[in-house]
C-alpha positions as CSV (number, residue, x, y, z in Angstrom):
1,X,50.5,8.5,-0.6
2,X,46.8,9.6,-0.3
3,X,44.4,8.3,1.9
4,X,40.3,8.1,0.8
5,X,38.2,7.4,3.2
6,X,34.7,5.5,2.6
7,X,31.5,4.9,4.5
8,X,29.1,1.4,4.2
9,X,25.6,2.3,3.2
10,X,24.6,-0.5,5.8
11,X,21.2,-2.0,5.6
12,X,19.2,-4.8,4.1
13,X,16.8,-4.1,1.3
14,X,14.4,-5.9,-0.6
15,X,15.6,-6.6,-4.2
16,X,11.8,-5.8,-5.7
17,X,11.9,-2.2,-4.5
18,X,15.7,-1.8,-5.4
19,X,14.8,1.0,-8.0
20,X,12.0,2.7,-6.2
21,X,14.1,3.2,-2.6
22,X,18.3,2.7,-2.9
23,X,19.0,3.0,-7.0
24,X,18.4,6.9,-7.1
25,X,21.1,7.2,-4.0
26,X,23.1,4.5,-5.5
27,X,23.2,6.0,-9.2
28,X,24.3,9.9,-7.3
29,X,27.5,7.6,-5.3
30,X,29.0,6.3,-9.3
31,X,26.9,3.1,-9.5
32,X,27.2,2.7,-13.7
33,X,24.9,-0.6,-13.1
34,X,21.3,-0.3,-14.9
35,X,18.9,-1.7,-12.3
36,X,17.8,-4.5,-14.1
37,X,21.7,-5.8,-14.0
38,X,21.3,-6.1,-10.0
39,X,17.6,-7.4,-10.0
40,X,15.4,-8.7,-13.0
41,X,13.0,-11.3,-12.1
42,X,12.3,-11.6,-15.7
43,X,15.9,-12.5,-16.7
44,X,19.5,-13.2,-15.3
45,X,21.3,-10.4,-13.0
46,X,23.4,-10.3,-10.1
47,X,20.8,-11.8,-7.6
48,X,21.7,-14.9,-9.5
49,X,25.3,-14.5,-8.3
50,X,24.3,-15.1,-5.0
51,X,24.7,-18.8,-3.4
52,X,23.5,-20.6,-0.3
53,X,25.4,-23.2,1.7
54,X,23.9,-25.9,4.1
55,X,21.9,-24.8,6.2
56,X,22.1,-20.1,5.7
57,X,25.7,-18.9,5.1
58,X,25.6,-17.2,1.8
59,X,28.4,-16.2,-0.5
60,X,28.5,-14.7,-4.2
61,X,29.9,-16.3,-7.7
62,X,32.6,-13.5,-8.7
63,X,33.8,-15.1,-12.0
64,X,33.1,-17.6,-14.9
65,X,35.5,-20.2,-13.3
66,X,33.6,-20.2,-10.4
67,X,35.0,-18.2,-7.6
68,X,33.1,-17.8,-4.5
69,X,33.6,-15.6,-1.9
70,X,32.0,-16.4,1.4
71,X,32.0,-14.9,4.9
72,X,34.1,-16.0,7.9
73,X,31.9,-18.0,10.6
């Protein structure tokens, strides 16, 4: 049995600047996303994976049937 032991790259970013500030870093850490797959305002990527219910909690579509995995409130 091995244990691997990770760290969360915490923080809040805005999706326009993606490339410019966190993609270099994220590329370097195994990220085999393009940039344009996580944020293209000109076409579909994974920003438009991510839902909003009522009135703020968020969750993100995860598959073609329509899974949706929210956070616990």
């Amino acid at each position: 049995m091995g244990v691997l032991s990770v760290r969360a790259d915490e923080g809040m970013w805005m999706l326009h600047l993606l490339k410019k500030q966190q993609y270099p870093a994220m590329r370097q850490l195994g990220l085999k996303l393009e940039d344009y797959d996580i944020y293209n305002p000109d076409g579909s990527s994974l920003k438009d994976a991510v839902v909003q219910f009522g009135s703020g909690c968020t969750g993100e579509v995860i598959s073609s049937q329509g899974l949706v995995l929210t956070n616990h409130h």
